[in-house]
C-alpha positions in Angstrom: -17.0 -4.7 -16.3 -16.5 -8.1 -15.4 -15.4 -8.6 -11.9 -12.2 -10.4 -13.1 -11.1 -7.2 -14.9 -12.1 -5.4 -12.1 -9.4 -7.6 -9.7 -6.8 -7.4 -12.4 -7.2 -3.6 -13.0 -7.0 -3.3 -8.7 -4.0 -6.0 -8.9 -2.2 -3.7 -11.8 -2.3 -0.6 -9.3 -1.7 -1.9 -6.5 1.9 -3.3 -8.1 2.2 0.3 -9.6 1.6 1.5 -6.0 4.5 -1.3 -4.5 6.7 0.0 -6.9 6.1 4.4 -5.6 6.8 2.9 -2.4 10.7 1.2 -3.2 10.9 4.3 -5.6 9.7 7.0 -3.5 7.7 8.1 -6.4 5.3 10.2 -4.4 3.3 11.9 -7.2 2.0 7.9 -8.3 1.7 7.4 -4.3 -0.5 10.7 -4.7 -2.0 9.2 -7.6 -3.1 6.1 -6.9 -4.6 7.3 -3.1 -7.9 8.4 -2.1 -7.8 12.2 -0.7 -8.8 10.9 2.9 -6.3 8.0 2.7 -5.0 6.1 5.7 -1.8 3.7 6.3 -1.7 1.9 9.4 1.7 0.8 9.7 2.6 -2.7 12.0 3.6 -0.7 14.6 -0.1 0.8 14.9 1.4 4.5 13.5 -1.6 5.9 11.6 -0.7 8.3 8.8 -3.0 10.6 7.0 -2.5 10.8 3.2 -0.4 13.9 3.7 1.6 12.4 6.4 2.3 9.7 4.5 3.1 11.7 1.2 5.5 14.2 2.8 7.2 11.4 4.4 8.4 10.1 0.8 9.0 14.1 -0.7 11.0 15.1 2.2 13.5 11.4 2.1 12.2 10.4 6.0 10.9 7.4 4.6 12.9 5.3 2.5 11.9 1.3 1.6 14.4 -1.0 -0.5 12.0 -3.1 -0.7 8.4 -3.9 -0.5 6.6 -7.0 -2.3 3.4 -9.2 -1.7 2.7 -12.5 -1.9 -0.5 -14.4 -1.5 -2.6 -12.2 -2.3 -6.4 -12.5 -2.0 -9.2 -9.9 -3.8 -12.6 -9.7 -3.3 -14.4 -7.0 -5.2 -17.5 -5.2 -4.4 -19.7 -2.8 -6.0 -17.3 0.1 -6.9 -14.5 -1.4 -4.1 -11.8 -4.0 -3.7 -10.6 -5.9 -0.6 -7.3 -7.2 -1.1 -5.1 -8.9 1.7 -1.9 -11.7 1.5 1.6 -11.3 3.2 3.9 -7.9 2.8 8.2 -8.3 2.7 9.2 -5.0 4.1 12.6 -4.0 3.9 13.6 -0.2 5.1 16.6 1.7 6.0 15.3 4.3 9.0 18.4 5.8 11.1 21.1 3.9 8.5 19.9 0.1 9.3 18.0 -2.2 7.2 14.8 -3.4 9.1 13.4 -6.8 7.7 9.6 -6.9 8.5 6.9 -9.5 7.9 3.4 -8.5 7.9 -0.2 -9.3 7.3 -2.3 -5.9 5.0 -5.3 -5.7 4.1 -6.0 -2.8 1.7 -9.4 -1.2 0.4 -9.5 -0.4 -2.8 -12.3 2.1 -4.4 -13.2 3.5 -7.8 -13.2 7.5 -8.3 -13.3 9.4 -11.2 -13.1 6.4 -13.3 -9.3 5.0 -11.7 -9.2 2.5 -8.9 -7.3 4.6 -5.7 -6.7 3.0 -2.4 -8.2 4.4 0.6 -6.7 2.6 3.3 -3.8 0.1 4.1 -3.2 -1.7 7.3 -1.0 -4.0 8.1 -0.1 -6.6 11.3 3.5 -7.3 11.8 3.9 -11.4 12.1 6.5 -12.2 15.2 9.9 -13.0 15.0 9.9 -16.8 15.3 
């Protein structure tokens, strides 16, 4: 496969993954994640993959938003790096939080379907 289908067929999930995440669709989160998956959020909380799965089945997390922009992939032998600029926008405790941040996300073929193993992301400061 040429590596331009390789970054298209990464830059299909991960949209299908952006949109679990303002859905709460947890069995495409489930889907589309390695089984040791890890999400660093901005604040530095790590999540495991079942951390960060029963947080969407039970309703504790909630995003009403969650896009990309400027997005960057690079693809390896059987992976994918991708990285650009995340617009977060969540409702924790009943008020929307606005957050800016920088991800980078690794991105590795199993069983024949890309599935990310790890997020992480930097929050950019208030200006």
């Amino acid at each position: 496969m040429a590596t331009t289908d390789v970054v298209n067929d990464v830059t299909t999930a991960q949209g299908a993954w952006l949109g679990a995440l303002v859905s709460g669709d947890a069995d495409v989160l489930d889907r589309l994640t390695t089984p040791d998956f890890t999400y660093v959020h901005s604040s530095a909380t790590l999540d495991t993959r079942d951390f960060f799965l029963d947080a969407f089945r039970s309703g504790r997390r909630k995003y009403t938003h969650y896009s990309v922009e400027g997005v960057e992939a690079r693809a390896y032998p059987g992976a994918v790096v991708t990285s650009g600029l995340a617009h977060i926008r969540l409702n924790p405790r009943g008020e929307e939080m606005k957050i800016e941040t920088r991800f980078i996300s690794v991105w590795v073929q199993q069983a024949g379907a890309w599935k990310m193993a790890a997020w992480h992301s930097t929050k950019i400061p208030d200006a």
